[in-house]
N, C-alpha and C positions, 0 to 999 in steps of 0.2 A: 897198731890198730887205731882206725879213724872213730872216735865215738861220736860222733858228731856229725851221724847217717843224717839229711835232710833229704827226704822222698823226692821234693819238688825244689829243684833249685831254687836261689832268691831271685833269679833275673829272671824267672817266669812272669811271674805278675808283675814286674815292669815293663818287661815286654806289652805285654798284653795291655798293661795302663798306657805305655806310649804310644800305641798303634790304634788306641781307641781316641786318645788326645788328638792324636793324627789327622784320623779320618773325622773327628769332631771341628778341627779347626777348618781342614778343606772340603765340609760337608758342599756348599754352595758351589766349590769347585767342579764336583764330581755328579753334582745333580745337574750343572751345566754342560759335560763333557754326556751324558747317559741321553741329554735331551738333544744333544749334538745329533753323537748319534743315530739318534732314531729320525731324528729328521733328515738325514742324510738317508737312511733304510727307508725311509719312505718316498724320497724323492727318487731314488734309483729305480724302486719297484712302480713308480708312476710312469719312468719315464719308461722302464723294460714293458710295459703295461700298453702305453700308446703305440709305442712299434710293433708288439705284437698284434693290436687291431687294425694298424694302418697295412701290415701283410696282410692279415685276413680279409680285409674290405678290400684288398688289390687282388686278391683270390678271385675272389664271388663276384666281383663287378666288370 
């Protein structure tokens, strides 16, 4: 018999402290890559944005 029940293993909270170390060190990285993105999301949606009014104005006119 194991007496030496431990609820929560020990590699949890290292776990947890390294992935916070982690995302701590490549904070800058990831605010980069999010800004990336979105300006990429918003260039698409401009450019789907203008073709769909250059159809419409070739509609109507």
């Amino acid at each position: 018999m194991n007496h030496n029940f431990n609820p929560e293993p020990s590699g949890g909270k290292r776990r947890t402290g390294h992935l916070l170390c982690w995302i701590a060190r490549r904070r800058r990285t990831i605010a980069t890559q999010i800004l990336r993105g979105a300006c990429y999301g918003i260039g698409t949606g401009a450019v789907g944005l203008a073709f769909w009014w250059i159809e419409w104005w070739a509609e109507h006119h």
